[in-house]
C-alpha positions as CSV (number, residue, x, y, z in Angstrom):
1,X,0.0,0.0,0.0
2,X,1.5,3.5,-1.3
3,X,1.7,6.2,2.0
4,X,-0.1,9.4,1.2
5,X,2.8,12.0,0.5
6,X,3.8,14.3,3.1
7,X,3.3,18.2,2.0
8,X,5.6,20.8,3.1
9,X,5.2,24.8,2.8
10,X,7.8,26.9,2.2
11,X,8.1,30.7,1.6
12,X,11.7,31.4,1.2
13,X,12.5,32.1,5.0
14,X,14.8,30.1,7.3
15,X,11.5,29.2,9.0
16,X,10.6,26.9,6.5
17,X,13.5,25.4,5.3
18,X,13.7,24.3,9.2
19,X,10.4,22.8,8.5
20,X,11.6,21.2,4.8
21,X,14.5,19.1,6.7
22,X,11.9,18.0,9.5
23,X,9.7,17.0,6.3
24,X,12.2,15.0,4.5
25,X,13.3,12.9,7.6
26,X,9.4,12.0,8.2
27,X,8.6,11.6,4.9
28,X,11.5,9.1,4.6
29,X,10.7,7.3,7.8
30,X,6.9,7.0,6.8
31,X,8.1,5.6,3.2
32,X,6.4,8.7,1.9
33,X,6.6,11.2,-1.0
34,X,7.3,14.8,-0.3
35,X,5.8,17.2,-1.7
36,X,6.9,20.8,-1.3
37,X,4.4,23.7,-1.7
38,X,5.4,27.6,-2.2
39,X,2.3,29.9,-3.6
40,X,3.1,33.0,-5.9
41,X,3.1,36.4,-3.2
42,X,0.9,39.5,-4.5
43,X,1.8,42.9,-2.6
44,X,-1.2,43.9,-0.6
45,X,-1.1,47.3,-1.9
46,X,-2.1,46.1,-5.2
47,X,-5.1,43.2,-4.1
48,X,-7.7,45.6,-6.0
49,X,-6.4,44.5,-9.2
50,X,-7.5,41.4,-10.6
51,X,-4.5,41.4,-13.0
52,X,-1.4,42.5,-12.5
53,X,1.1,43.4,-15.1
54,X,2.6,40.3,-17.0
55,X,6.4,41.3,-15.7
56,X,5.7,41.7,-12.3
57,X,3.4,38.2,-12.6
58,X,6.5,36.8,-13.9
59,X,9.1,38.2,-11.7
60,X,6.7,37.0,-9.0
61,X,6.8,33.3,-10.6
62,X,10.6,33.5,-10.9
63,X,10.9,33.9,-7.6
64,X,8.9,31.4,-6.4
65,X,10.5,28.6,-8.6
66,X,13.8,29.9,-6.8
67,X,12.5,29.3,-3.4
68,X,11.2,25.8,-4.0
69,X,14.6,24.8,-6.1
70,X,16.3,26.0,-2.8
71,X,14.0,24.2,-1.1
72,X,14.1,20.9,-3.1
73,X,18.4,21.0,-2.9
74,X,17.6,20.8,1.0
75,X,15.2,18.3,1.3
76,X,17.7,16.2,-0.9
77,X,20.2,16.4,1.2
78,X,18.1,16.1,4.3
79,X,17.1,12.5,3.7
80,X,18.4,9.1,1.6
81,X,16.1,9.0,-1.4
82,X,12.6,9.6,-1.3
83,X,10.4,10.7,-4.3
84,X,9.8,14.6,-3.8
85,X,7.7,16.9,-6.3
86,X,7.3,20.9,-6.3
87,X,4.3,22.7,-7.0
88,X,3.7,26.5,-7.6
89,X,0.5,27.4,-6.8
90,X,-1.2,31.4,-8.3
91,X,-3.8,30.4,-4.9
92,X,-3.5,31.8,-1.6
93,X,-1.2,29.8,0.6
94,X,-3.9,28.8,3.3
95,X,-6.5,27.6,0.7
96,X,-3.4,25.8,-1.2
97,X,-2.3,23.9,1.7
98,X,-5.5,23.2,2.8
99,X,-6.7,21.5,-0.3
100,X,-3.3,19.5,-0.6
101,X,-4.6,18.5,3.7
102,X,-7.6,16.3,2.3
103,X,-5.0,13.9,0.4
104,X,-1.7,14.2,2.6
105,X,-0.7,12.5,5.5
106,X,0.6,15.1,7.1
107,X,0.9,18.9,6.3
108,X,4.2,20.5,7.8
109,X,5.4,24.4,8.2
110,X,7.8,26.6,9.8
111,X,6.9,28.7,13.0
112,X,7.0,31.5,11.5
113,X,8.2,33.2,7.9
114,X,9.4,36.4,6.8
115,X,6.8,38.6,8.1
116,X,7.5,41.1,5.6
117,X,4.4,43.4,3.3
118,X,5.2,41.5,0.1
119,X,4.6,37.5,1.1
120,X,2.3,36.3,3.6
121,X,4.0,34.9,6.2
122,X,3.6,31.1,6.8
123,X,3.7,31.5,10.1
124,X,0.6,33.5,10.0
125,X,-1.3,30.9,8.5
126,X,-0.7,28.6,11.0
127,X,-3.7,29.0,13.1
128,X,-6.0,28.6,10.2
129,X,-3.9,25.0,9.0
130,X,-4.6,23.8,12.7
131,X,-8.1,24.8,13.1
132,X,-9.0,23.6,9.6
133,X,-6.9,21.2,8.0
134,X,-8.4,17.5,7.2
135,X,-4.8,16.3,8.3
136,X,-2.5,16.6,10.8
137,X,-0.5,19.6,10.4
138,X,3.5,20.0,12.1
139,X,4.7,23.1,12.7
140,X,8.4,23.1,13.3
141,X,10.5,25.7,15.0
142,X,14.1,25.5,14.8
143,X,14.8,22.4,13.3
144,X,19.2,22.3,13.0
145,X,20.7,20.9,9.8
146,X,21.9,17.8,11.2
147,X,18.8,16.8,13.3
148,X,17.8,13.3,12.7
149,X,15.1,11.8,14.5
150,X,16.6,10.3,17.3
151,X,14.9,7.4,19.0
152,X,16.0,8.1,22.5
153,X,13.9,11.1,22.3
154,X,10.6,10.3,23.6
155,X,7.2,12.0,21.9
156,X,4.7,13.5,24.4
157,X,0.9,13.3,23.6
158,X,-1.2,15.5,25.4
159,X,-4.2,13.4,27.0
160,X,-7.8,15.1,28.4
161,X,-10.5,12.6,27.4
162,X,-12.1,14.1,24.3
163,X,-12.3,12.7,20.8
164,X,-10.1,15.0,19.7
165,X,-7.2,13.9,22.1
166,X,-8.1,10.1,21.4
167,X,-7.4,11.0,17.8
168,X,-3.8,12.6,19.0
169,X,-3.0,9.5,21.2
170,X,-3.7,7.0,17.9
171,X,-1.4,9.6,16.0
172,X,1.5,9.6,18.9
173,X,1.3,5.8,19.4
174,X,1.5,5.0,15.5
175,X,4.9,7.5,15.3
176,X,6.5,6.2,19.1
177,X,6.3,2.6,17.1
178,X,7.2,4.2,13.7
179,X,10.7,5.8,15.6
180,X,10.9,3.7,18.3
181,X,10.5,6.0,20.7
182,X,9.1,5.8,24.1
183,X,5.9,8.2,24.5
184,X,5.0,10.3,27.6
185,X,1.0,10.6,27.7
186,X,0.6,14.2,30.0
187,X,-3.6,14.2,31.7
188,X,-4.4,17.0,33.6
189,X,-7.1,16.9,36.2
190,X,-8.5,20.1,35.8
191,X,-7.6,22.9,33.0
192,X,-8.5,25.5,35.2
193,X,-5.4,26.9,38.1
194,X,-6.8,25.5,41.4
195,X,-4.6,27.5,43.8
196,X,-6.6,30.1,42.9
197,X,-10.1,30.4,44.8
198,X,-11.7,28.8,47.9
199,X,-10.4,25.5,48.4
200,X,-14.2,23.3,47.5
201,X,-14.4,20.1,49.7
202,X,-14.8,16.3,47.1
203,X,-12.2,18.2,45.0
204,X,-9.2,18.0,46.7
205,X,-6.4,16.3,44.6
206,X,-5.0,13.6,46.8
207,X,-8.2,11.8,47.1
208,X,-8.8,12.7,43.2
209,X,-5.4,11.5,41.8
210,X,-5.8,8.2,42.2
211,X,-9.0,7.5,40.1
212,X,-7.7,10.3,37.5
213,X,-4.6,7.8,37.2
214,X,-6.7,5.0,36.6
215,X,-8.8,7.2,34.0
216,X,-5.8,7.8,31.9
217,X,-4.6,4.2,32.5
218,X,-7.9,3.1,30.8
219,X,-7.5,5.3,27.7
220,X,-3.6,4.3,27.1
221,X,-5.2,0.6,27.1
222,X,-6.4,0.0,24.0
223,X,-3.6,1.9,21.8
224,X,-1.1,-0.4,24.3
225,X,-2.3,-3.6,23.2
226,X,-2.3,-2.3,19.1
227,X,1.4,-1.0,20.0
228,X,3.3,-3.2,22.4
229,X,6.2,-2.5,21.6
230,X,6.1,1.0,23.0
231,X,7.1,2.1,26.1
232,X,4.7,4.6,27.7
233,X,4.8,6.8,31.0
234,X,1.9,8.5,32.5
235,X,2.5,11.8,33.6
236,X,-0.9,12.9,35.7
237,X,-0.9,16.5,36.8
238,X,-4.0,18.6,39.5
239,X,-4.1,21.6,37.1
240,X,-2.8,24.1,34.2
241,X,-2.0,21.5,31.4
242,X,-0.2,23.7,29.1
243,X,2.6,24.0,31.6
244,X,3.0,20.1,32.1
245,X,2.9,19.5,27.9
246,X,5.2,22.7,27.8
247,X,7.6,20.7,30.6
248,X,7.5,17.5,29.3
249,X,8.3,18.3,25.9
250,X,11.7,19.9,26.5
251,X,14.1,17.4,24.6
252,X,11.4,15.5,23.2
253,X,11.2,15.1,19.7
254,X,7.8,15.4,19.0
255,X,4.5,17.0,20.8
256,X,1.1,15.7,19.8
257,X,-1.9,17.5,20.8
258,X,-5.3,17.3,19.3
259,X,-7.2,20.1,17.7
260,X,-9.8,21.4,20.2
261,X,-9.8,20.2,24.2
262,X,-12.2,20.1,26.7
263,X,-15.2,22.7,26.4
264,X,-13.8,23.4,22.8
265,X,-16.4,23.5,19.5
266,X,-15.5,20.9,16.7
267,X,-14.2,22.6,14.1
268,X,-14.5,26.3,15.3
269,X,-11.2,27.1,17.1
270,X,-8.0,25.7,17.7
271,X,-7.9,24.7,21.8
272,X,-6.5,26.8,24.0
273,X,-3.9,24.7,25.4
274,X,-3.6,23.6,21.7
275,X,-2.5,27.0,20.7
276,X,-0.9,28.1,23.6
277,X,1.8,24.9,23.1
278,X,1.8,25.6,19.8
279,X,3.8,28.8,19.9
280,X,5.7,27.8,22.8
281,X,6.9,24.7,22.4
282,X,11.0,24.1,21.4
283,X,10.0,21.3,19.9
284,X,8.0,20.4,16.8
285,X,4.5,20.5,17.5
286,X,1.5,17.8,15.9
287,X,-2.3,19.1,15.8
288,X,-4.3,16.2,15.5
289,X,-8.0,16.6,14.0
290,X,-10.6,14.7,15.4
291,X,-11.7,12.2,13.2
292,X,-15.2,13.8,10.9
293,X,-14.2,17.1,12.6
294,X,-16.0,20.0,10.2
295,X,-13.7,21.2,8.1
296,X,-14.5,25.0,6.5
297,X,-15.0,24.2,2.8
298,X,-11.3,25.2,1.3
299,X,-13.2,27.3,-1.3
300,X,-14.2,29.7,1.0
301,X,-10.1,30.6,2.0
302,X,-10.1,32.1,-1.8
303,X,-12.3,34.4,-0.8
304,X,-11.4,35.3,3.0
305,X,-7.5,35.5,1.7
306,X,-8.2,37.6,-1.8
307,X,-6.8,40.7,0.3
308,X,-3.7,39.1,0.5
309,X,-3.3,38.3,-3.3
């Protein structure tokens, strides 16, 4: 059976070519293709047009062709041989990648771009990717040039119950088997801080830890018996989860996290905790969708990013 390729965004900053290397080392360890995506930049202060001039269209394309060659000499000499592909796109980069989410296994950009007026940051877009992607989307910060995916490296998955995180700890278990890495599965009681307020009797956390333990325990089961080969630790926490994902994940070399948490709307915002690791984390981050989560129809990002073109 053929893997569905890995997609990659790139926009010509160091951002992204961090995020090409991650790519290439995944794709090769997944036995997929890469493909690497870079859309054609339109200042903002000419989005009235419709047209633009045929030299500055081209000068545009040129370009764009050089930051994907740049980008395709690095992914080549990131990993052993894997089949990789380029594609310019004349869409907006969040409808682009979006549409290439609904046949990808994975869709992976930098933490940030160049932030400049004449390209649209990748960075920028990647609230909308996590929020609305049919895949899982990586976003990468920092990745060094001779990084490979070490095994003693463990991979945290953030745990809290919902299907959103079941569909992270599938995802975390399938990659802690795939790298042989052991996986740290992080539960927090409670999301809210509870040092702060009147102390309420039945919810003090000795007497809650136990059965919270046994909770987690429960969950890990299942995706245990599928994966025995991993070795998992439970980390069980009283309160403020982004601090314990945040803590666990230093050294690791993956955090998994799924796309809306407890109290969160399927398909309308990206988590809390989910975004908050997101652009804290020093290590590259996994947004997991739930499985049938709504996804905005990608159509609709032509319209909301035309003042961008």
């Amino acid at each position: 059976m053929v893997s569905l390729p890995t997609v990659v965004g790139v926009d010509g900053s160091s951002a992204s070519l961090d995020a090409v290397r991650w790519a290439a080392l995944d794709a090769e360890l997944h036995n997929s293709g890469l493909v690497i995506v870079s859309s054609v930049p339109v200042p903002r202060a000419l989005t009235g047009f419709r047209t633009l001039p045929e030299p500055a269209t081209e000068q545009f394309r040129r370009d764009t062709k050089r930051i994907l060659d740049e980008a395709l000499t690095v992914a080549g000499r990131a990993a052993r041989p894997i089949s990789i592909e380029t594609h310019l796109s004349d869409r907006p980069a969040v409808s682009t990648l979006l549409e290439y989410s609904t046949t990808s296994r994975m869709v992976v950009i930098g933490s940030n771009g160049l932030g400049g007026t004449d390209r649209r940051s990748l960075g920028s877009i990647s609230f909308a990717l996590s929020t609305h992607a049919h895949s899982p989307v990586t976003v990468v910060r920092a990745w060094p040039t001779d990084h490979r995916l070490q095994a003693a490296n463990t991979i945290v998955v953030g745990v809290d119950g919902t299907k959103a995180s079941e569909a992270a700890v599938a995802l975390a278990f399938e990659e802690a088997a795939e790298r042989k890495a052991p996986l740290t599965a992080v539960h927090a009681w409670s999301d809210a801080d509870l040092s702060i307020g009147i102390p309420v009797r039945g919810l003090e956390w000795p007497m809650n830890k136990p059965s919270t333990e046994d909770v987690l325990t429960r969950i890990l089961d299942e995706y245990s018996q599928r994966h025995p080969s991993v070795t998992v630790r439970r980390a069980v926490v009283k309160d403020r989860p982004v601090h314990a994902l945040l803590d666990h994940a230093q050294g690791a070399q993956l955090l998994v996290v799924g796309s809306h948490g407890r109290g969160g709307f399927s398909g309308m915002m990206l988590g809390s905790a989910s975004r908050s690791v997101l652009g804290r984390a020093s290590c590259p981050v996994v947004i997991v969708p739930s499985a049938g989560r709504f996804s905005a129809p990608v159509d609709s990002y032509v319209a909301s990013d035309h003042s961008h073109r």
